[in-house]
C-alpha positions as a printed Julia matrix, in Angstrom:
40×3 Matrix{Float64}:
  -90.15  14.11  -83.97
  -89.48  14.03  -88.11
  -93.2   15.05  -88.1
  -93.91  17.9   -85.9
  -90.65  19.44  -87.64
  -92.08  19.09  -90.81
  -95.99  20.25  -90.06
  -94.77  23.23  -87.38
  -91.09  23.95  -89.45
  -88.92  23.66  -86.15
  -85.68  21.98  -86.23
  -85.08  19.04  -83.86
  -82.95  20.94  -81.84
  -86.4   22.75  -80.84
  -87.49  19.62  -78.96
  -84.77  18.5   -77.74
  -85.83  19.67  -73.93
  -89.36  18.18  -74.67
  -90.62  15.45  -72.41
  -92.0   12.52  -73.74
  -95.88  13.17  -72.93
  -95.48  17.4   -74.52
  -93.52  15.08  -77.69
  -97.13  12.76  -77.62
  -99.23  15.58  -77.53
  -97.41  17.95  -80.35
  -97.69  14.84  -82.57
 -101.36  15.02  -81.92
 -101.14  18.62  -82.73
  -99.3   17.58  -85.73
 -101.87  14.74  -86.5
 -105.07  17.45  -86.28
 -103.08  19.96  -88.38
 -102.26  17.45  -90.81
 -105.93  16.33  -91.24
 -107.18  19.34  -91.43
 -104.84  20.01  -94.87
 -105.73  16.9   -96.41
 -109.08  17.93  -95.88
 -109.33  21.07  -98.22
């Protein structure tokens, strides 16, 4: 969770109600986006 707070600036509290798959795929989200800085 520590990482899609950082890369999309939400607090935990944010995705708290998340289930674990919609956790899996915003830290693929957060993976891409990630990447895609480095990248520049």
């Amino acid at each position: 969770m520590a990482d899609i707070a950082v890369v999309f600036h939400w607090p935990p509290q944010a995705m708290a109600g998340f289930s674990l798959s919609e956790l899996v795929e915003w830290r693929e989200r957060a993976r891409v986006r990630t990447e895609k800085q480095d990248g520049q």
